[in-house]
VMD Tcl script that draws the C-alpha trace (Angstrom):
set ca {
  {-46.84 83.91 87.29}
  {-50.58 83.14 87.59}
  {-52.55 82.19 84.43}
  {-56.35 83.28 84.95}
  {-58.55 80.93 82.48}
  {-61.27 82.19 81.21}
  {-64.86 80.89 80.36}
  {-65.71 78.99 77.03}
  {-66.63 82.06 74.81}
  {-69.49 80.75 72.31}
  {-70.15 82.16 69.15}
  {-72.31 82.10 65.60}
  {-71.74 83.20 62.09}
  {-73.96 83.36 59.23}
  {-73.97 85.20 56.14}
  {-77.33 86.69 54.32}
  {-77.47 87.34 50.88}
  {-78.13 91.13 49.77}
  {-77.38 93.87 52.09}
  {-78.04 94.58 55.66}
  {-81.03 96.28 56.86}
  {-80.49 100.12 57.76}
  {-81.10 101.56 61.01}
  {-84.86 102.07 62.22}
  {-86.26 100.23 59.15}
  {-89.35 97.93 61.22}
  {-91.98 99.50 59.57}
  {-90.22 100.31 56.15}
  {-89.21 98.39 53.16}
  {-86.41 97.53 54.66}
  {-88.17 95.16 56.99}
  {-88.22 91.84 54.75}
  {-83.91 92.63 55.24}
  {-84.55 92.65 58.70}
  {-86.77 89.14 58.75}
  {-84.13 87.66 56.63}
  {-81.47 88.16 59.05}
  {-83.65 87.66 61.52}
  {-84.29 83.92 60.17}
  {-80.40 83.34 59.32}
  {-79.57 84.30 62.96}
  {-81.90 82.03 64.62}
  {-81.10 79.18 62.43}
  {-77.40 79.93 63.53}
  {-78.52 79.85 67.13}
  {-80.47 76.83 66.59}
  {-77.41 74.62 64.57}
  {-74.86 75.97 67.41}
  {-77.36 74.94 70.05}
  {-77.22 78.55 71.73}
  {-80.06 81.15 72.89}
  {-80.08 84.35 72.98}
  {-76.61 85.76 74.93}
  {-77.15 87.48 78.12}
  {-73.89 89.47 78.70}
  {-71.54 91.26 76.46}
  {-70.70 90.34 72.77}
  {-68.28 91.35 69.93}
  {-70.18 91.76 66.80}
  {-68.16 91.34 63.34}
  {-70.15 92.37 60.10}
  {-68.26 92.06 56.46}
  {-70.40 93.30 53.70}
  {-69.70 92.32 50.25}
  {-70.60 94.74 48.02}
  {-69.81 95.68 43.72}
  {-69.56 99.95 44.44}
  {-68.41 100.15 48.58}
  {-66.67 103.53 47.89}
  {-68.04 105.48 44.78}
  {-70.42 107.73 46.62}
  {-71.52 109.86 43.20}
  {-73.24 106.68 41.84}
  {-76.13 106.67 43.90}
  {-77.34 103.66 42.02}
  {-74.55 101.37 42.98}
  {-73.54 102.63 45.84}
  {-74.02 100.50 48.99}
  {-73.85 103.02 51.52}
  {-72.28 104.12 54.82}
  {-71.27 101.04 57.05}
  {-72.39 103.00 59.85}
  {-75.68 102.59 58.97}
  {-75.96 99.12 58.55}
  {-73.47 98.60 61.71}
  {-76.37 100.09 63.76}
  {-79.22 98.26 61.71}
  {-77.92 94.76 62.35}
  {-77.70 95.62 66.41}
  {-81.28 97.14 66.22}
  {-82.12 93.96 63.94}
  {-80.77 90.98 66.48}
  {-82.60 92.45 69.54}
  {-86.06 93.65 69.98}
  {-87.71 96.40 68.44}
  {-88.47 99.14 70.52}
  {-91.35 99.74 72.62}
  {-92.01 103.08 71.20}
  {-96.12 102.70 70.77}
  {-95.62 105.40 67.47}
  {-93.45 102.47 66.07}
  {-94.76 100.93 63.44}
  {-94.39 97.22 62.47}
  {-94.33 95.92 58.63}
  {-96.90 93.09 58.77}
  {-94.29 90.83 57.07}
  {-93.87 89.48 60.86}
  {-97.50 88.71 61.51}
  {-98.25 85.08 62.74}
  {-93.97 84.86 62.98}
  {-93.70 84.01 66.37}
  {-90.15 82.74 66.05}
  {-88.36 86.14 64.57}
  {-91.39 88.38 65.71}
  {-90.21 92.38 66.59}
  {-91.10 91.40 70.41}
  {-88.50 88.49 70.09}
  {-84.47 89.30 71.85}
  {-83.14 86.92 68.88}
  {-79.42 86.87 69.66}
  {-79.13 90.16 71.95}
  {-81.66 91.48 74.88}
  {-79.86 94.85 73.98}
  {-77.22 96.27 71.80}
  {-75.89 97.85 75.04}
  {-74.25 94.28 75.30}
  {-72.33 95.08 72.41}
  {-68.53 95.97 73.73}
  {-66.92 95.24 70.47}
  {-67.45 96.38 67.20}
  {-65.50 95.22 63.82}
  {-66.76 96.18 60.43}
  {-65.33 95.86 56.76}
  {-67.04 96.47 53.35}
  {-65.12 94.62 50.46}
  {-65.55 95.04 46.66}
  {-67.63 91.89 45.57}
  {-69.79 91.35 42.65}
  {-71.79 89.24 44.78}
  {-73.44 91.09 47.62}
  {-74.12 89.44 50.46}
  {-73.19 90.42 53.92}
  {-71.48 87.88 57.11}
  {-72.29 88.20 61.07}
  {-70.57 86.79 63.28}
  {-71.38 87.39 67.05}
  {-69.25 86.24 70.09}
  {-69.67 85.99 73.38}
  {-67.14 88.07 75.96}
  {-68.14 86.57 78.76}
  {-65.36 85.52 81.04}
}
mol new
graphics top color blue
foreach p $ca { graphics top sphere $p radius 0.5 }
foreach p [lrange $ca 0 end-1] q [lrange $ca 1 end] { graphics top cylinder $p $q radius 0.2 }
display resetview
């Protein structure tokens, strides 16, 4: 029986207090959610002593939340992990190119996590795996951890 080995599969985690930032949000609100993982993920790169990863990844995302599931309180509510599935890819690679896109200026002069910057991903193509939880937590705060599949 032959035993193929693969490569040394790299990998960060961090964890962001508060809630992900929600698909399409550069030019919202929502943006200071996107600097702030922004900023956790390259200080995760930075301590592992990675850069940004080329070929496919796995992305994990557990969001700790006090109402994941009560939908009809609208104050509590987190929302759909879809949503914030999709805003943490858009979040760890570039923003789009789309010249009706409009940045928040909360990334001004922020060369480091700027919207032009492929933090952790060039693409979220690269993402082949996805797993996502939301668990009851008076706390919220949310965990990423992003792996490396190359082989």
């Amino acid at each position: 029986m032959k035993v193929k080995i693969f490569g040394k599969k790299s990998h960060i985690k961090f964890s962001v207090e508060g809630r992900p930032p929600r698909k399409s949000s550069w030019g919202t609100d929502e943006a200071v959610l996107i600097a702030e993982l922004r900023l956790k993920s390259l200080e995760s790169l930075r301590k592992a002593g990675l850069s940004c990863f080329s070929g496919p990844v796995k992305l994990e995302l557990v969001m700790y939340a006090p109402n994941i599931m009560n939908i009809e309180n609208k104050q509590t509510y987190v929302g759909d992990l879809d949503t914030f599935v999709a805003g943490v890819c858009e979040s760890l690679q570039p923003a789009p190119t789309n010249p009706d896109l409009i940045i928040d200026p909360i990334f001004d002069c922020r060369d480091d996590i700027g919207p032009e910057i492929p933090l952790i991903i060039n693409d979220d193509s690269q993402v082949v795996s996805i797993i996502a939880r939301k668990i009851e937590s008076e706390k919220p705060h949310y965990t990423v951890i992003i792996t490396s599949e190359d082989s």
